[in-house]
C-alpha positions as CSV (number, residue, x, y, z in Angstrom):
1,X,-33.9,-7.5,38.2
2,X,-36.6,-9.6,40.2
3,X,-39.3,-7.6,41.7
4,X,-39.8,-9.9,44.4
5,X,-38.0,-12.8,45.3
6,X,-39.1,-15.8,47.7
7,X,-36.4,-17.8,48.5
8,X,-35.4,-20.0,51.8
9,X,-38.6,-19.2,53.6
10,X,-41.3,-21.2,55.6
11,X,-44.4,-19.3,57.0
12,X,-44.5,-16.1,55.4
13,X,-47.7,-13.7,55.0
14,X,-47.7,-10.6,52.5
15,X,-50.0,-8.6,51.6
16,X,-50.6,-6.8,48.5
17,X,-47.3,-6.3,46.1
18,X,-47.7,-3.6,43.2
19,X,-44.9,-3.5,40.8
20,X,-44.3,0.3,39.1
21,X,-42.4,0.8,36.1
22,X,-38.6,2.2,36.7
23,X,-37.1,4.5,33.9
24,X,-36.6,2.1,31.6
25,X,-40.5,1.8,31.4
26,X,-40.8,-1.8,33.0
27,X,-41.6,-2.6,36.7
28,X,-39.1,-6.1,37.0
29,X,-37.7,-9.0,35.2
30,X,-39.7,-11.4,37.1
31,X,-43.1,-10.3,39.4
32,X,-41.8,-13.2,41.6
33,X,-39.4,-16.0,41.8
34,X,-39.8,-18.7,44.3
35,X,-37.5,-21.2,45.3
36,X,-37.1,-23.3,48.6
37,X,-40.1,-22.4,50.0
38,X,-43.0,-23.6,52.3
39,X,-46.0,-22.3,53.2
40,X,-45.8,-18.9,51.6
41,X,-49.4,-16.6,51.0
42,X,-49.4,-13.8,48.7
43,X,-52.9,-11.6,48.5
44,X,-52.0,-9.8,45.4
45,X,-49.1,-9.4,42.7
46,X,-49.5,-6.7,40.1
47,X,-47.5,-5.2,37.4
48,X,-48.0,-3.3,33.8
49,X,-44.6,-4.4,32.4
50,X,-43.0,-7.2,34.0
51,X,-40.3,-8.1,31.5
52,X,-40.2,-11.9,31.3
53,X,-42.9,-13.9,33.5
54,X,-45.2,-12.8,36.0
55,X,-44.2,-16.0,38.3
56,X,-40.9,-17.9,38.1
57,X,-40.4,-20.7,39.8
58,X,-36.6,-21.3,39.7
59,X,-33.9,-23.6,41.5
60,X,-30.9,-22.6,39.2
61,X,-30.1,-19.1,40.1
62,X,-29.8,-18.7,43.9
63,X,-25.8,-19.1,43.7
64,X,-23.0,-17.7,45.3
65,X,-20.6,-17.9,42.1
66,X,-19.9,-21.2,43.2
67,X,-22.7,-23.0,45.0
68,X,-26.0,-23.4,44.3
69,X,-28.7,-22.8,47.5
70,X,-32.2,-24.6,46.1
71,X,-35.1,-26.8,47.2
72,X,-38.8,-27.4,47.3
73,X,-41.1,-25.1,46.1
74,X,-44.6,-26.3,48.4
75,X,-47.7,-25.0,50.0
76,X,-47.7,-21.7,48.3
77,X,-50.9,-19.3,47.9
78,X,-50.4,-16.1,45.2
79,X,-53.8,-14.5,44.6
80,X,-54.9,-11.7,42.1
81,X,-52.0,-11.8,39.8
82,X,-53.2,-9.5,37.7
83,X,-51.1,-6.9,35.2
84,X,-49.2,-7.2,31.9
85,X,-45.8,-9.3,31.0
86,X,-43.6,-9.3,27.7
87,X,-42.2,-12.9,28.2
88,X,-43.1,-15.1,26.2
89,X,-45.0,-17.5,29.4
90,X,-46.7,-16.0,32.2
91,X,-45.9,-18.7,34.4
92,X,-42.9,-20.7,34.0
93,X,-41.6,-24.2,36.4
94,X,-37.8,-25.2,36.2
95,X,-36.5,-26.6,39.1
96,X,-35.2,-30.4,39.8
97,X,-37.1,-30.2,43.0
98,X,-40.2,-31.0,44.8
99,X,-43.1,-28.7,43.4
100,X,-46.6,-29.2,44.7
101,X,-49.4,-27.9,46.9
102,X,-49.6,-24.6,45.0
103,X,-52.7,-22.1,43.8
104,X,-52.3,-19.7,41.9
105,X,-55.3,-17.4,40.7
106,X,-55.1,-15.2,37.8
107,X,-56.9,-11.8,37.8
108,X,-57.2,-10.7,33.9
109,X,-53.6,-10.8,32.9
110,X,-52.1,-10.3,29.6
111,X,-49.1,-9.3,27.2
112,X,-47.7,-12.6,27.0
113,X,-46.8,-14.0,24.0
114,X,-46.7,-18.0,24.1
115,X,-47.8,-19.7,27.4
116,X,-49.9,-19.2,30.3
117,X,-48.0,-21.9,31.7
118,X,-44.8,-24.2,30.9
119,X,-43.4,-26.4,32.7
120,X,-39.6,-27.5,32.1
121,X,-38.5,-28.9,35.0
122,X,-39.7,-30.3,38.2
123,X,-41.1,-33.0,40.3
124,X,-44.8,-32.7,41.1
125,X,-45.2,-33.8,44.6
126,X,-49.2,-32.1,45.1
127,X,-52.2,-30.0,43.9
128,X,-50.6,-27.2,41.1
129,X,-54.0,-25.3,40.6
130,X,-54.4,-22.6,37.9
131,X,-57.5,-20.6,38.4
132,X,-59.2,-17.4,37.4
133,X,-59.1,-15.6,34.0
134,X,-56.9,-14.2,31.6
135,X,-57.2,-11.6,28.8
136,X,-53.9,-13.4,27.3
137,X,-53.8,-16.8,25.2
138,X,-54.9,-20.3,27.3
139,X,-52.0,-22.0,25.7
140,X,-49.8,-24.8,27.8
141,X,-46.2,-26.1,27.4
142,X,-44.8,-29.4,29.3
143,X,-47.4,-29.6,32.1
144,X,-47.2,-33.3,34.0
145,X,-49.9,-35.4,32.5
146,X,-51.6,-35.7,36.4
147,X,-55.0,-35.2,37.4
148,X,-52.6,-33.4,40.2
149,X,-52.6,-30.4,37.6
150,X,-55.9,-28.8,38.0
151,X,-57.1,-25.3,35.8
152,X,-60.1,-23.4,36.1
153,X,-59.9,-20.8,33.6
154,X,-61.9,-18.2,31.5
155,X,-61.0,-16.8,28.7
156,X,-62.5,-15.0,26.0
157,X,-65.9,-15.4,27.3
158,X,-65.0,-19.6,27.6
159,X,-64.0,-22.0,30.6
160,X,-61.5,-24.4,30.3
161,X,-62.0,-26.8,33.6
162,X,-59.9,-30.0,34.4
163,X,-56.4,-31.2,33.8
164,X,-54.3,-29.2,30.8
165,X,-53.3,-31.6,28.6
166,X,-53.9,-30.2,24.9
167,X,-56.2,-27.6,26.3
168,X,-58.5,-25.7,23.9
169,X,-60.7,-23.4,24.6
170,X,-63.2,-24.2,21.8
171,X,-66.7,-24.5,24.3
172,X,-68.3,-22.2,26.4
173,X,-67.4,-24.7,29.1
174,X,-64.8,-28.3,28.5
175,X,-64.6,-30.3,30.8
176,X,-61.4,-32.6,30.8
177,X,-61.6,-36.1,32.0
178,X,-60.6,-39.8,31.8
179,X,-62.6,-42.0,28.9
180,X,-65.2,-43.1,30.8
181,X,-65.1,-46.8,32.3
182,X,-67.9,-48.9,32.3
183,X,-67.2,-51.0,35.1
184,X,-69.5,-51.4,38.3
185,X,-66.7,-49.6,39.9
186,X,-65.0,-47.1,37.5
187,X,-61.7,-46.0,37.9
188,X,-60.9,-42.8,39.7
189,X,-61.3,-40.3,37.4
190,X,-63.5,-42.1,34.7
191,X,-67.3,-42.1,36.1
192,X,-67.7,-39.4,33.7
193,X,-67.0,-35.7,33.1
194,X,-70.2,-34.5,34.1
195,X,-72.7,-36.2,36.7
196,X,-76.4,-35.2,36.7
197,X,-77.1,-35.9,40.0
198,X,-81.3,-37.5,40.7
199,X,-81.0,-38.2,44.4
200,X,-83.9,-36.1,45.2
201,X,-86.5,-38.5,42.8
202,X,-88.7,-40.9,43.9
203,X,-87.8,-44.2,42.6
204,X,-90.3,-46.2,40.6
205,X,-90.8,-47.9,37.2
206,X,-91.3,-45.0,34.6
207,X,-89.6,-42.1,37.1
208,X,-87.6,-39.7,35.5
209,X,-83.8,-39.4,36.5
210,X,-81.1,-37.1,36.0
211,X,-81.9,-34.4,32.8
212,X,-79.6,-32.8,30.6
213,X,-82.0,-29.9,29.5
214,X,-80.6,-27.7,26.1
215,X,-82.3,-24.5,25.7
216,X,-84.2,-23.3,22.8
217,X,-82.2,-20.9,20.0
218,X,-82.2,-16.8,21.4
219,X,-84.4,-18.2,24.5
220,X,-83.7,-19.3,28.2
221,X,-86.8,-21.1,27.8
222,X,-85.6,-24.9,27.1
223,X,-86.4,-26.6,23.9
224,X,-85.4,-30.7,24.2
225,X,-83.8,-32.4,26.7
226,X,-81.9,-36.1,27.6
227,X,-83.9,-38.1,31.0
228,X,-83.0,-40.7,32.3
229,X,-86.2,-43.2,32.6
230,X,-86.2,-46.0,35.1
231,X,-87.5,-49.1,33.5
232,X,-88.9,-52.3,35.6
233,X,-86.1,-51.8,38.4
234,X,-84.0,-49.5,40.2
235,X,-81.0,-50.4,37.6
236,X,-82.6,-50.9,34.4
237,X,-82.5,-47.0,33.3
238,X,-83.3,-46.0,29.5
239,X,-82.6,-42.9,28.0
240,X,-85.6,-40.8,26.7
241,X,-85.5,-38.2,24.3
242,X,-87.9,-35.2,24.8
243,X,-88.9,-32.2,22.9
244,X,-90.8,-28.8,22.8
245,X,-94.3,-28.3,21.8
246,X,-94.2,-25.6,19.6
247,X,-95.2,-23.1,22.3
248,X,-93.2,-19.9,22.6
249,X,-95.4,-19.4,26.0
250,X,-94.5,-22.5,27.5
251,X,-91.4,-24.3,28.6
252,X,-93.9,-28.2,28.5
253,X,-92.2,-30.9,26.5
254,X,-93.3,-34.1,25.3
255,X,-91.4,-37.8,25.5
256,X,-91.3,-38.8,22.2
257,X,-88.7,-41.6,22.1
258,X,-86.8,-44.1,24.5
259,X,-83.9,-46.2,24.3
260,X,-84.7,-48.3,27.0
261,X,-82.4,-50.6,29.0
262,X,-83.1,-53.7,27.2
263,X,-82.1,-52.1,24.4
264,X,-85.2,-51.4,22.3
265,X,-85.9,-48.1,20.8
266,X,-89.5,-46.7,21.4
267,X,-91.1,-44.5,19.7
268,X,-94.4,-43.2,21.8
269,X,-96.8,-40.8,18.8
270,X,-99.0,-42.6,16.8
271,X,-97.7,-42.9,13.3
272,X,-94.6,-42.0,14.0
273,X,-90.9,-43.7,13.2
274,X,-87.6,-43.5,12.1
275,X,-87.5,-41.7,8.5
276,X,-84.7,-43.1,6.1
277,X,-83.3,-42.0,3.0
278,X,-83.1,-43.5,-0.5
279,X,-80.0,-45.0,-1.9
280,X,-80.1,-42.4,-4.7
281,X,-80.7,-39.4,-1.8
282,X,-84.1,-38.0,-3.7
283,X,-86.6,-39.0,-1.0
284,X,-87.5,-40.1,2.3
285,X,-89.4,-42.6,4.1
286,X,-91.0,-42.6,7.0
287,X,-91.3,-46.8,8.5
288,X,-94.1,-47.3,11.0
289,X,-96.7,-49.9,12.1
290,X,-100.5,-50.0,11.3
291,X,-103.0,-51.1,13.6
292,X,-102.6,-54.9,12.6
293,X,-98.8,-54.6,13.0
294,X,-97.8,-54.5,9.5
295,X,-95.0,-52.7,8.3
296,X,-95.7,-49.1,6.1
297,X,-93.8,-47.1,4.4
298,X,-95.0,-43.7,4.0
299,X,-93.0,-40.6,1.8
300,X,-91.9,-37.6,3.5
């Protein structure tokens, strides 16, 4: 049977639910299954053998033998779902009504066997958040391709952040976005998955922008990072590429190369340049300029 059911209710507060195991050594079908409902707050739903799904939303089952009695699942708040279930989702959507304006955050849980989350039926109206982490799989079944459907989830030691769709949790952190739009104005959703923000930098020809800095191999000292460099005006921004000095003592590095706006790549150490291959892959050359500007080619 369910453990909990929310059904027909607007405005409702509980506290913490814990869900024990009967005789037959599980503690409920569902943890909870909500259906016509509005502006519901849950601060806690535990269980250690829920037999199906932790959270069920459902508008097929609230019947008389003849009528049905569902609607609107909407504004609804679980936290610290936490616990074990044997179904094979942990969260499970089939209704042919409104759903939207949800959070739900996950506390650790585990035992299911296919899903975090499927959705089979329903019409997403708002925000359905999925936040927290889980000892289970990350795995996701019919979610609505909308950036309405928002996760933020760890999982084996990685975060999955952003919309569902074909999630894998391959990164210490993804990021889901748009493709990225290179219009003056992007699109909502496409200015880019990750924005290095410079607004604190003085503005001039040669300042340094926004920095992606990537640490050094066993260190938290970094080792090379991507700036961006402002060329002759506010808008004409290059990308420089810097790296370490060879100093285990110091976190310095040096610009060694810039693709600047115009579209020129620079290279800024004496005798240095791009080094290219033979056809036949035995050696490599390195193509710089000598002092009269002529072209050499020096092995590597």
């Amino acid at each position: 049977m369910d453990a909990t059911r929310f059904t027909h209710i607007r405005g409702l507060r509980v506290g913490f639910i814990r869900l024990y195991r009967n005789d037959a050594l599980v503690s409920g079908q569902y943890g909870a299954i909500l259906n016509d409902c509005d502006d519901v707050e849950v601060f806690g739903l535990s269980g250690d053998a829920i037999n199906a799904a932790f959270i069920y939303i459902d508008g097929t089952n609230d019947v008389d033998g003849i009528n049905q009695f569902s609607g609107p699942v909407t504004n609804v708040r679980i936290y610290g779902v936490a616990g074990s279930c044997a179904g094979a989702n942990a969260i499970a959507v089939s209704t042919t009504f409104d759903v939207g304006n949800m959070l739900i955050e996950l506390d650790g849980i585990t035992g299911y066997t296919t899903n975090l989350c499927r959705w089979i039926a329903g019409n997403l109206t708002g925000p359905f958040r999925l936040i927290g982490r889980v000892n289970g799989n990350a795995t996701f079944q019919g979610m609505p391709a909308s950036d309405l459907v928002f996760i933020d989830i760890e999982q084996g030691g990685k975060r999955r952040v952003g919309r569902p769709d074909a999630a894998r949790f391959l990164a210490g952190l993804t990021v889901a976005s748009a493709g990225f739009d290179l219009a003056a104005t992007p699109a909502a959703g496409k200015f880019g998955a990750l924005f290095v923000s410079a607004v604190m930098a003085t503005a001039g020809a040669g300042a340094y922008g926004g920095a992606l800095v990537l640490g050094r191999p066993g260190s938290d000292r970094r080792g090379a990072s991507l700036v961006a460099k402002q060329g002759a005006s506010a808008s004409a921004v290059g990308l420089s590429v810097m790296t370490g000095v060879g100093s285990l003592a110091a976190d310095q590095e040096y610009e060694h190369t810039c693709f600047d706006a115009g579209g020129d790549l620079e290279f800024f150490t004496a005798g240095k340049g791009p080094i290219i291959k033979t056809p036949d892959g035995t050696k490599r050359y390195r193509i710089a300029v000598d002092n009269a500007g002529a072209l050499t080619t020096t092995l590597v």
